[in-house]
C-alpha positions as CSV (number, residue, x, y, z in Angstrom):
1,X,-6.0,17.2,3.7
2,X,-7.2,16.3,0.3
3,X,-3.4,14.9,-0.7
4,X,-3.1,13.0,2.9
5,X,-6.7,11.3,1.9
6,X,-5.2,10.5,-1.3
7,X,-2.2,9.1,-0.2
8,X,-4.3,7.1,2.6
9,X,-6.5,5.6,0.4
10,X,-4.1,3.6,-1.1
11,X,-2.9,2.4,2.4
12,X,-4.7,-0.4,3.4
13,X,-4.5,-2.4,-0.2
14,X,-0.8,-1.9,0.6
15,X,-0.4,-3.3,4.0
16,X,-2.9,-6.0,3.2
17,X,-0.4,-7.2,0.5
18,X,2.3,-7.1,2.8
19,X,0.4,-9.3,5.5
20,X,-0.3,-11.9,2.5
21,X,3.6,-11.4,2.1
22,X,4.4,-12.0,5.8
23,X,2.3,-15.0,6.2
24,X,4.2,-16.9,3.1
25,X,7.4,-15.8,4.6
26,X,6.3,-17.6,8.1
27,X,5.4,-20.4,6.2
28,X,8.4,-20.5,3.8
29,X,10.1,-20.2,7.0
30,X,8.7,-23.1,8.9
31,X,8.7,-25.5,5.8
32,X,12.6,-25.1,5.3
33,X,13.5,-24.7,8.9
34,X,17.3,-24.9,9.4
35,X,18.4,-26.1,5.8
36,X,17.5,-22.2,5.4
37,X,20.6,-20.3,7.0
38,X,20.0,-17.3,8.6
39,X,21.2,-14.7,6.5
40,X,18.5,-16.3,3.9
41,X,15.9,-16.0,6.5
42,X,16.4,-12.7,7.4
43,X,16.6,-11.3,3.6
44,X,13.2,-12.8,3.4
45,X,11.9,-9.7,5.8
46,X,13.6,-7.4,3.3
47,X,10.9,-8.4,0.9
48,X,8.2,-7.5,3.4
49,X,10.2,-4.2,3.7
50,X,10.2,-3.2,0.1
51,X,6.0,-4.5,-0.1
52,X,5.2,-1.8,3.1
53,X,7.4,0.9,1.4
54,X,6.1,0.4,-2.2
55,X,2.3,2.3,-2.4
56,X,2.2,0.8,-6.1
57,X,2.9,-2.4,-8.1
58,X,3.4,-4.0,-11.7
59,X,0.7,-5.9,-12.8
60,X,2.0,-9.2,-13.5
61,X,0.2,-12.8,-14.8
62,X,2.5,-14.1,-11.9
63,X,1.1,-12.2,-9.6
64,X,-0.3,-14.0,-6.1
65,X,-3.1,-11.5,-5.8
66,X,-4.7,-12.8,-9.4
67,X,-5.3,-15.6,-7.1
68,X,-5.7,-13.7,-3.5
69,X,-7.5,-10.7,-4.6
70,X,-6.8,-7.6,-2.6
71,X,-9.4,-4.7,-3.0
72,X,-7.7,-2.4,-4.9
73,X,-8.2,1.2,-3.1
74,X,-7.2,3.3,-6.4
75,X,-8.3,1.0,-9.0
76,X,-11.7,3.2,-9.7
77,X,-12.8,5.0,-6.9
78,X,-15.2,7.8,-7.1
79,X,-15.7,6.9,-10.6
80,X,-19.1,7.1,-9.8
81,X,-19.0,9.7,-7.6
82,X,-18.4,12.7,-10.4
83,X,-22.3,12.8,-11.1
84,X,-24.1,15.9,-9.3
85,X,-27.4,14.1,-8.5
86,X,-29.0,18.2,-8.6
87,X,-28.0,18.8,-12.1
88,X,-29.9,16.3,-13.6
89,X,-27.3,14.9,-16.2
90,X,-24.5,12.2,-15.0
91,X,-21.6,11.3,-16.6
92,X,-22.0,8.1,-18.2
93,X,-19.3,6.6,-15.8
94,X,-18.0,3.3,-17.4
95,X,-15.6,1.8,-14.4
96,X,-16.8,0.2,-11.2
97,X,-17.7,1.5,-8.2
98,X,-15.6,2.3,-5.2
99,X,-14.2,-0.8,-3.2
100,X,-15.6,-1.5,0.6
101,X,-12.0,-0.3,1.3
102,X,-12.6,3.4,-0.2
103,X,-15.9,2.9,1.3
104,X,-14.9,2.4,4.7
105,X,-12.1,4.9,4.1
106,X,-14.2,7.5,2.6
107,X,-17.7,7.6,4.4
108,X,-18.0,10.9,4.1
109,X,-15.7,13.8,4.9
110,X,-16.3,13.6,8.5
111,X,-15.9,10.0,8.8
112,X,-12.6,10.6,6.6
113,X,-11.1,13.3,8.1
114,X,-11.5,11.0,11.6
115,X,-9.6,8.2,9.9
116,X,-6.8,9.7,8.7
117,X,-6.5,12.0,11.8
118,X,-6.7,8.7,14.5
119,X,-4.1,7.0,12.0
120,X,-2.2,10.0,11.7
121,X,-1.9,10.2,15.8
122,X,-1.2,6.7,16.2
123,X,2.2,6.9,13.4
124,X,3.1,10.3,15.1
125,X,2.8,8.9,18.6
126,X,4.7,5.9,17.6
127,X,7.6,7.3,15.8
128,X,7.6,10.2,18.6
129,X,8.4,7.8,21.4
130,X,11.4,6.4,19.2
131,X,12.8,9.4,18.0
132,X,12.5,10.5,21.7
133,X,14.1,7.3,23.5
134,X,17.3,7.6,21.0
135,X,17.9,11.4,21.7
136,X,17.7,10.6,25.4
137,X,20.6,8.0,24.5
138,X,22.2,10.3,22.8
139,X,22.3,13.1,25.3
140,X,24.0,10.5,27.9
141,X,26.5,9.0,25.2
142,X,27.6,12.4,24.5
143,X,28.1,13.1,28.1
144,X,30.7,10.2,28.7
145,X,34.4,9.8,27.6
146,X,35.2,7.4,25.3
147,X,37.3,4.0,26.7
148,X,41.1,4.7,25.9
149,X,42.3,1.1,26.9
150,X,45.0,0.1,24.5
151,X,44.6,-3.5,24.1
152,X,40.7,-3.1,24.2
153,X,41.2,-0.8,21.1
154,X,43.4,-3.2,19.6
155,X,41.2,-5.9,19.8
156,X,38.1,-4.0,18.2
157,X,40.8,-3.0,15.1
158,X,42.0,-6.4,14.6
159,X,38.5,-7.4,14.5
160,X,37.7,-4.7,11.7
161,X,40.7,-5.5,9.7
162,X,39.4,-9.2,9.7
163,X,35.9,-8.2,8.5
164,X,36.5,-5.4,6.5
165,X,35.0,-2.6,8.0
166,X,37.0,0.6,7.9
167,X,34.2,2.9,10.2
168,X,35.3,4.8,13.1
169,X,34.1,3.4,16.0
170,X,33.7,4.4,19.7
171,X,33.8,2.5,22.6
172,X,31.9,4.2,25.3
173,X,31.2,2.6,28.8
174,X,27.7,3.8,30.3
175,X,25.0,2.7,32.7
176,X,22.0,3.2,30.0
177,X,23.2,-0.6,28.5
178,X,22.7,-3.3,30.2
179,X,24.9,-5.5,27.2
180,X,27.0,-3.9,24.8
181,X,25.3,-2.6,21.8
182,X,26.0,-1.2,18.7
183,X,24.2,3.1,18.6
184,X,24.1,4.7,15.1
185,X,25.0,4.3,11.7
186,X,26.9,7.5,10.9
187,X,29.2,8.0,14.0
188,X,28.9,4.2,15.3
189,X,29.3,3.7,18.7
190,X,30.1,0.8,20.7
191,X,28.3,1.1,24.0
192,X,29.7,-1.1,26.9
193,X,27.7,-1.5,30.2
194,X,30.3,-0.3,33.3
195,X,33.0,-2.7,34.0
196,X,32.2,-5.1,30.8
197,X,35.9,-5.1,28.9
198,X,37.6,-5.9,32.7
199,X,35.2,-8.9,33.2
200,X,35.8,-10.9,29.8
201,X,38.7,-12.6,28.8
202,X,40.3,-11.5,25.6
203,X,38.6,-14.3,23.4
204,X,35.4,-13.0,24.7
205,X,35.7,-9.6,24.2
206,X,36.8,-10.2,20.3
207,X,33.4,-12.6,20.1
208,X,31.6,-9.5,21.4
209,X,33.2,-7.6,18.6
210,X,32.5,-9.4,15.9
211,X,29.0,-9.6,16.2
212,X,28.8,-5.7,17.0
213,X,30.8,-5.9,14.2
214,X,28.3,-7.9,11.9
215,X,25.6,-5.7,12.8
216,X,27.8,-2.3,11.0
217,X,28.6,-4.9,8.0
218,X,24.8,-5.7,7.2
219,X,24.0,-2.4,7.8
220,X,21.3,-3.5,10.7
221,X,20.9,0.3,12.1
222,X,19.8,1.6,9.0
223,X,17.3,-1.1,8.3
224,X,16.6,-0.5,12.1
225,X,15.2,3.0,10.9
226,X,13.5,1.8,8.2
227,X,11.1,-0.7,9.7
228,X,10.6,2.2,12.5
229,X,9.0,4.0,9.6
230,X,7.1,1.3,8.6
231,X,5.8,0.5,11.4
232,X,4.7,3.3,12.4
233,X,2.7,4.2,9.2
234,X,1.2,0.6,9.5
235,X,0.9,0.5,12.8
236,X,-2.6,-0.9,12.7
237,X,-1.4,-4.2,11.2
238,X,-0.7,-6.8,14.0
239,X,1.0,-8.8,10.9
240,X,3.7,-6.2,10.6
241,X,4.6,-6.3,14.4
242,X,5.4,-10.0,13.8
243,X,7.1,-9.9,11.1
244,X,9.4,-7.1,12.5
245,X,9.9,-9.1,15.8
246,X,10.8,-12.1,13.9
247,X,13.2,-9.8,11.8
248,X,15.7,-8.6,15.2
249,X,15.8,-12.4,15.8
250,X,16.6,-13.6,12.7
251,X,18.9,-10.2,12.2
252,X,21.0,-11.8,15.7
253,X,21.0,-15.2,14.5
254,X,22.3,-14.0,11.0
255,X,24.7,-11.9,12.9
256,X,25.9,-14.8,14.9
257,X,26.6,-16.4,11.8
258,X,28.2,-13.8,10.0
259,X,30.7,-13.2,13.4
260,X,31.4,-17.0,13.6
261,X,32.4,-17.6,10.0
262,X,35.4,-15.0,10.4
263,X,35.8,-16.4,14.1
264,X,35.9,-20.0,12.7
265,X,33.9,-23.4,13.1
266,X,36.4,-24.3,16.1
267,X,35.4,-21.4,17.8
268,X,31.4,-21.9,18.1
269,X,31.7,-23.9,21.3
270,X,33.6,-21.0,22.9
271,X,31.4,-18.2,21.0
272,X,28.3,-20.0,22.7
273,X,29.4,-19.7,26.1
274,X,30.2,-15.8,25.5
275,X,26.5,-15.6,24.6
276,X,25.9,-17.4,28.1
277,X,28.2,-15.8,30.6
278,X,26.4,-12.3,28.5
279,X,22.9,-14.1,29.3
280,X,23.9,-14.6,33.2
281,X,26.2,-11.4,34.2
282,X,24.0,-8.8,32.2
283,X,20.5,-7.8,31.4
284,X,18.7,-7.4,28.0
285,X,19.4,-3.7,26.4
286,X,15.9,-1.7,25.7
287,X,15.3,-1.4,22.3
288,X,16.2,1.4,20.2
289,X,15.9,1.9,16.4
290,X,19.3,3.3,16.4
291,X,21.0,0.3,18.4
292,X,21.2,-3.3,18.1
293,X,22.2,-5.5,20.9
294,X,24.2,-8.7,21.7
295,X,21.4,-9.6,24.1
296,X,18.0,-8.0,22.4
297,X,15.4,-11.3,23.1
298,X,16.6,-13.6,25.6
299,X,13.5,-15.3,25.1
300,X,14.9,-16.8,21.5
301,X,17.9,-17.6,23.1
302,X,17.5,-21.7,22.8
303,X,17.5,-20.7,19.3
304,X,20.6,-19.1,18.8
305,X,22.2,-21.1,21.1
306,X,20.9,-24.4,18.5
307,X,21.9,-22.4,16.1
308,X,25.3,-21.4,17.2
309,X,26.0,-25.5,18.0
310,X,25.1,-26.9,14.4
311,X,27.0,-23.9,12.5
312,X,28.8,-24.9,9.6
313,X,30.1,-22.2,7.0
314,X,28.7,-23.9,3.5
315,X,27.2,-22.2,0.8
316,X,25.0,-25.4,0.5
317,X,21.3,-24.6,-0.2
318,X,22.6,-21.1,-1.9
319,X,20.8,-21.9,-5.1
320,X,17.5,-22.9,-3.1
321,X,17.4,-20.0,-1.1
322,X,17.7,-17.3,-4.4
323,X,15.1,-19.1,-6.0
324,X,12.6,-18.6,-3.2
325,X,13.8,-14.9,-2.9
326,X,13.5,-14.8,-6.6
327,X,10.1,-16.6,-6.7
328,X,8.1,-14.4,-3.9
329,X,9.7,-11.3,-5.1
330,X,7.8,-12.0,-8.4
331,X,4.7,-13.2,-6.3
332,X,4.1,-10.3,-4.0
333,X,6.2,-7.7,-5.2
334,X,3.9,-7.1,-8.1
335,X,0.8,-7.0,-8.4
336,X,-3.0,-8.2,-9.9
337,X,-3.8,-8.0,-13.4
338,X,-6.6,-6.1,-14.1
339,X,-9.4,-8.9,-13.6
340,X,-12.1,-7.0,-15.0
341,X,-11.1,-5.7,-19.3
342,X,-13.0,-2.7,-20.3
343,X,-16.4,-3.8,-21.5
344,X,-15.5,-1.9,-24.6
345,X,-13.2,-4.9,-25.3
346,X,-14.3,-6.8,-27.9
347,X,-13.5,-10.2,-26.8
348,X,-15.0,-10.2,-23.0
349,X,-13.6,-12.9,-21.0
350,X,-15.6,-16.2,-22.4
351,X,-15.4,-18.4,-19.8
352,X,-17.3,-16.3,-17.3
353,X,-19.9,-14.5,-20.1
354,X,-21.1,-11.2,-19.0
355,X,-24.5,-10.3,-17.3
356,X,-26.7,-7.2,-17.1
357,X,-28.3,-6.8,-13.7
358,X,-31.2,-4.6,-14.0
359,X,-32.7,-3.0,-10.9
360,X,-35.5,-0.6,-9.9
361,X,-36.3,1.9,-7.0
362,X,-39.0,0.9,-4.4
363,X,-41.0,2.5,-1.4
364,X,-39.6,6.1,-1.3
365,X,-36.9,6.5,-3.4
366,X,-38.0,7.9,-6.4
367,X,-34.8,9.0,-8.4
368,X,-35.3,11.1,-11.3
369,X,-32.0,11.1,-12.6
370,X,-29.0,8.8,-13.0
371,X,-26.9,10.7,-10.6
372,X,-29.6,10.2,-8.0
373,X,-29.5,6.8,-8.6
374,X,-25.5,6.3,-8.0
375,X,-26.0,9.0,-5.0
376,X,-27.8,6.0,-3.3
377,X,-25.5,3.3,-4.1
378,X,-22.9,5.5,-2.9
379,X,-24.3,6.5,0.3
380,X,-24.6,2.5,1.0
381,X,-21.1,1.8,0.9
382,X,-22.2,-1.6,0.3
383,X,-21.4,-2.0,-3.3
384,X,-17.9,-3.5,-3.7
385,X,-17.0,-4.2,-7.0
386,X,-15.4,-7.0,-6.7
387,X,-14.8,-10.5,-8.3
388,X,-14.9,-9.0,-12.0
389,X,-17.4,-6.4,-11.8
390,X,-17.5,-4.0,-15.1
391,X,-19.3,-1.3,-14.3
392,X,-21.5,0.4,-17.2
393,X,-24.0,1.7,-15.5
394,X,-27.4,2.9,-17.7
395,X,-30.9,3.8,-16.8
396,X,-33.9,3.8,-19.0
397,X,-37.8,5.6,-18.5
398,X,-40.2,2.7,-17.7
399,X,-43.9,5.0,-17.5
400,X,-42.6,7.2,-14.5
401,X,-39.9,5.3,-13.0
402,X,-36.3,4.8,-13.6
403,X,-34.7,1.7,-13.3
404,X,-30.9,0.6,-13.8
405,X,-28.6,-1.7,-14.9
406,X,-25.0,-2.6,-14.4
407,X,-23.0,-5.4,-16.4
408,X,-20.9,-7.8,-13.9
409,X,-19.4,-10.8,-14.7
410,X,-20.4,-11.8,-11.8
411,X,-24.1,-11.4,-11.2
412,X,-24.4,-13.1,-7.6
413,X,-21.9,-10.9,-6.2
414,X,-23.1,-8.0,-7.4
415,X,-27.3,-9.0,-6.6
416,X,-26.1,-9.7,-3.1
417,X,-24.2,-6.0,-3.1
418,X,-27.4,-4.5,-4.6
419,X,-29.4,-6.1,-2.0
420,X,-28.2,-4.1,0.5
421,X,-28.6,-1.1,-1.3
422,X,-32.0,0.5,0.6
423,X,-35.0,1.5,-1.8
424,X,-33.6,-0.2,-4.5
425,X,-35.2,-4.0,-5.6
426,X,-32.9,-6.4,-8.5
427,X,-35.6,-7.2,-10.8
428,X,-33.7,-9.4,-13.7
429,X,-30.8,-11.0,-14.4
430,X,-29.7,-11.8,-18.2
431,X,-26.6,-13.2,-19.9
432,X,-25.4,-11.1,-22.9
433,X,-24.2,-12.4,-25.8
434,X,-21.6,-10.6,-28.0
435,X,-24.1,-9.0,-29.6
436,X,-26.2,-8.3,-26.8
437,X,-23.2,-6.4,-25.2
438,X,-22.2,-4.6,-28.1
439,X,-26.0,-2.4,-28.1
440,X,-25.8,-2.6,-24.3
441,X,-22.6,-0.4,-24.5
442,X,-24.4,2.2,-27.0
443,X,-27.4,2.6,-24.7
444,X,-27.9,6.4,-23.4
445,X,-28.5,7.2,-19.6
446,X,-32.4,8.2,-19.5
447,X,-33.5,10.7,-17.2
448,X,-37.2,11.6,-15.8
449,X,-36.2,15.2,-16.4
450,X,-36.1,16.4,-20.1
451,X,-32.9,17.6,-20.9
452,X,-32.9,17.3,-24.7
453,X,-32.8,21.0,-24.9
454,X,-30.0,22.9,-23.1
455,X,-30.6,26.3,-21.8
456,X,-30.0,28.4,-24.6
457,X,-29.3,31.3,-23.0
458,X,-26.2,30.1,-21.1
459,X,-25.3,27.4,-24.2
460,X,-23.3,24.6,-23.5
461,X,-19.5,24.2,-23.4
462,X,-17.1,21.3,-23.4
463,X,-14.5,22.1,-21.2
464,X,-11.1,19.6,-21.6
465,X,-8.3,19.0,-19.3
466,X,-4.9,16.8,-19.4
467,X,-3.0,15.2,-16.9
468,X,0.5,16.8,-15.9
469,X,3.7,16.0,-13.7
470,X,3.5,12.3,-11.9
471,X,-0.3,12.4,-12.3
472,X,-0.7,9.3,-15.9
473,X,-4.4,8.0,-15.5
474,X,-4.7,4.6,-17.6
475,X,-8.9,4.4,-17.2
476,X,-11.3,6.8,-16.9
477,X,-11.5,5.8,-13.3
478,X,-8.7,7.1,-12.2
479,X,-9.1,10.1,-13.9
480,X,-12.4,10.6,-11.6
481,X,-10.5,9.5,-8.6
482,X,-8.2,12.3,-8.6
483,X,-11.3,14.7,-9.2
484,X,-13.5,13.8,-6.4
485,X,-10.4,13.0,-3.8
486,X,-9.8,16.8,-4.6
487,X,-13.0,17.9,-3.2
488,X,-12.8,20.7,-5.7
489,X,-15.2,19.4,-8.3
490,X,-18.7,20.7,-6.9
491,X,-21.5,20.4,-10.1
492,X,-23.3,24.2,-8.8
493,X,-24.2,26.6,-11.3
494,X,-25.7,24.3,-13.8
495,X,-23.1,21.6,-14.3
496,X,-24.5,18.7,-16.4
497,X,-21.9,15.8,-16.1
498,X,-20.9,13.8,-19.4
499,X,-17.4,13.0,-18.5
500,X,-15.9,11.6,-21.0
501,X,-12.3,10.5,-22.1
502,X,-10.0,10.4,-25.2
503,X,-6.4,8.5,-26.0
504,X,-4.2,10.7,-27.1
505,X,-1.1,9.5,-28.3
506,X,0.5,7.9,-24.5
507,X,-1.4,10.2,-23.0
508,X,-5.5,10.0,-21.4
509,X,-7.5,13.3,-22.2
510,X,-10.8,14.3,-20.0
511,X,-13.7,16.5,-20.5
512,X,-17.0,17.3,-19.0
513,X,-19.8,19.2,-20.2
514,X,-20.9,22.6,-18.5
515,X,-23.5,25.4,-18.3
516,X,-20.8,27.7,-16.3
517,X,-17.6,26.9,-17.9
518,X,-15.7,29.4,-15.6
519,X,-17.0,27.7,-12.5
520,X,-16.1,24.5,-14.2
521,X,-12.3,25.9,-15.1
522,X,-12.0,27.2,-11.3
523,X,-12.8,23.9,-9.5
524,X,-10.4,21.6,-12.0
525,X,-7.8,24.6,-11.2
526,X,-8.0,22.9,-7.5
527,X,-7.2,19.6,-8.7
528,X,-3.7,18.3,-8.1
529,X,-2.2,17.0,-11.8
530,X,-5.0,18.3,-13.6
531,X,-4.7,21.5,-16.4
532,X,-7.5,22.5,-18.1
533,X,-6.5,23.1,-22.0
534,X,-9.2,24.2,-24.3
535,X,-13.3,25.4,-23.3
536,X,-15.1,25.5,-26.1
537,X,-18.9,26.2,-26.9
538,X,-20.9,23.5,-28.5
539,X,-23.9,23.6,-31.1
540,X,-27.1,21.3,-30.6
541,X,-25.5,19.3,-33.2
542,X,-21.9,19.4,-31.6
543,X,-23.2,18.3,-28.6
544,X,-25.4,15.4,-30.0
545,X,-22.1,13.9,-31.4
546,X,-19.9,14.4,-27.8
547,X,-22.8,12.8,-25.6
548,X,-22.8,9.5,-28.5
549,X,-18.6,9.3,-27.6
550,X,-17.2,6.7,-25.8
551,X,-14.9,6.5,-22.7
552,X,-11.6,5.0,-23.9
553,X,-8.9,3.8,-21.6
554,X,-5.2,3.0,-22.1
């Protein structure tokens, strides 16, 4: 369950891309209208394809979401979340809060486990009732005899020959079609409703054949399967319905196009009425995401029809079309630069400055440590993070209270978040200057509870782990992430926090202080990508020296 929550988190940053994506398409779409032909239109969808399929993206300055920004799921969630509020020490947790996104994901387990469970039903549900419809095709095409008439089979090899296609291909007449249509990619089949090839001339029947025929050459059945998948992992998104409806009728008009540029311009006149007599002697085929049909949407029909009328094999507009493919691949296809640098950067960004926003507990909250603190920001969900939040969190004794501060660069967003936060009150707002920021970073977290003097009966060890396999943290952030999607990191037996992280060479290394090292060792044992390398027992000294390190980042 842990991996599936991990994998889910990253989820709806990813299909709220690909609606941003789907939306420029529609408009790309609309803006060129016809000077766009339709193969162009249709390889436009394959860019919404590759955005649902990809969970990750390269940062680029080109990016449209470093002007659209999308909550990024993974960015730092749960950095916050690896203080124990019981042990009275928190990690000094440099990296912003969890998004509303993690937030709404991650509520709490229950709320979790419900999400991922309702999505889960909905994606099994969906791809059950299309893996089931095909195998009920299936069982009745392999029932029937294939058709044996000579000329027919002629025909459809003459037709293959033209267009290049060397595939084996069946045709099979059968009452589940109500217009032929082209079944499966591996063993393709040609399915012909009962008493079809007898009712068209032979011109007809070789326009019918080349557009079955254009479907095998672009490879429509596989891409069939693959927005089946997509959909039904994002089956929540109304976006990605419409853009995989447009996609079947741009796929037939494409296909249209493709058939009449080996029929030939003279023959679109001719082609059209096939397409008619089709429209008025058959019905529309169900659909299937193994089959692709001659008569799928008779709705669009005007528009392939208008389409079919004004065809005129050109390569004009070639150049135009690659560039817009070209220009929203790099547009969508990657993704934000990190908005917010590491306040450990010397030179923070200038034009926006950097504020500390202090804050203090009020009515009944009384926190005593800094984990208690985040526990309550946490529990609110209402701290998002975004618009260039940094993160830093620090708390300082004031008589017998605690209060807190964050930096932000922006200080609006993050009083309003704060706001919402219950028992906690913003009390000041101040601009930093370089200097300013430079102590802030130094400052320790305070805590009500005296902790200057470890248990020295237990001692107190550093215990330090590495990232292996596919698991390559960047920021301390992530590092947490990973830890607390896990579940496995629990805090008991004395745990004091101090999570802190070190570049070495390519490569991010973690470590936490702990009274119980072995509990320590067992819980990062549960963590997927994690290995624990070296535990090691600290003087009063020694462990002055780790708690004054920073967190660095790659």
């Amino acid at each position: 369950m842990e991996t599936l929550l991990s994998h889910f988190s990253s989820l709806p940053r990813t299909s709220e891309q690909a609606s941003v994506l789907i939306l420029l398409v529609l408009a790309v779409q609309w803006l060129c209208g016809r000077r766009l032909q339709p193969r162009w239109r249709c390889a436009l969808w394959l860019l919404v394809l590759a955005r649902l399929a990809l969970p990750w993206a390269i940062p680029s300055p080109a990016s449209v979401f470093n002007i659209l920004r999308v909550p990024a799921a993974t960015q730092t969630a749960g950095a916050s979340r690896g203080v124990e509020p019981q042990t009275g020490r928190a990690p000094m947790t440099d990296a912003p809060l969890p998004t509303p996104e993690v937030a709404a994901i991650r509520p709490g387990a229950g709320g979790a486990i419900w999400l991922v469970c309702s999505w889960a039903a909905g994606a099994l549900a969906m791809a059950g009732c299309a893996v089931a419809n095909h195998h009920k095709i299936c069982r009745r095409v392999a029932r029937r005899r294939p058709l044996l008439d000579e000329p027919t089979l002629n025909l459809l090899e003459d037709c293959k020959a033209l267009m290049g296609i060397e595939e084996g291909i069946t045709i099979i007449e059968i009452e589940a079609v109500q217009s032929p249509t082209l079944f499966g990619f591996v063993r393709p089949r040609l399915l012909f409703p009962t008493g079809l090839a007898s009712s068209l001339t032979h011109g007809e029947l070789r326009h019918v054949f080349l557009h079955e025929l254009a479907h095998i050459k672009r490879r429509d059945i596989l891409v069939g399967w693959l927005t089946l998948a997509l959909q039904a992992v994002h089956w929540f998104n109304p976006l990605v319905w419409l853009a995989f409806y447009r996609l079947r009728v741009d796929r037939e008009l494409a296909c249209d196009a493709l058939a009449l540029s080996f029929a030939g311009a003279g023959e679109k006149e001719s082609y059209g009425l096939t397409i008619i007599k089709l429209l008025e002697g058959f019905g529309q085929s169900g659909w299937a995401p193994g089959a692709a049909g001659i008569l799928e949407n008779k709705r669009q029909m005007k528009e392939r029809i208008t389409m079919i009328a004004k065809f005129n094999k050109t390569n004009r507009g070639l150049a135009t079309a690659i560039s817009l493919l070209a220009s929203l691949a790099v547009a969508t296809l990657t993704d934000a630069q990190n908005q917010a640098p590491p306040v450990g950067n010397s030179e923070p960004d200038a034009s926006k400055g950097v504020w500390v926003v202090r804050f203090e507990p009020v009515g009944d909250f009384a926190p005593r440590t800094p984990g208690e603190f985040l526990q309550r920001v946490n529990q609110s969900g209402a701290y998002s993070g975004q618009k260039g939040q940094i993160g830093y969190f620090r708390t300082k004794k004031e008589g017998d209270k605690l209060i807190g501060s964050f930096l932000a660069y922006d200080p609006d967003q993050l009083k309003a978040a704060l706001a919402k936060v219950p028992g906690l009150k913003v009390t000041s707002v101040e601009k930093l200057t370089q200097k300013q920021l430079a102590a802030y970073e130094k400052l320790p977290q305070e805590s009500l509870i005296n902790l200057s003097e470890p248990d020295a009966s237990k001692g107190v060890w550093v215990v330090r782990f590495e990232p292996v396999g596919d698991f390559a943290p960047g920021t301390p952030g992530e590092f947490l992430q990973r830890v607390n999607q896990a579940g496995a990191y629990s805090g008991e037996k004395g745990q004091i926090g101090y999570f802190r992280t070190k570049k070495q060479g390519d490569k991010l290394i973690g470590s936490f202080l702990a009274y119980d090292p072995d509990q320590l060792k067992a819980a990062l044992a549960k963590v997927p990508g994690l290995k624990v390398t070296s535990v090691e027992k600290l003087t009063q000294e020694q462990l002055a020296a780790y708690e004054k390190l920073p967190q660095e980042s790659l």
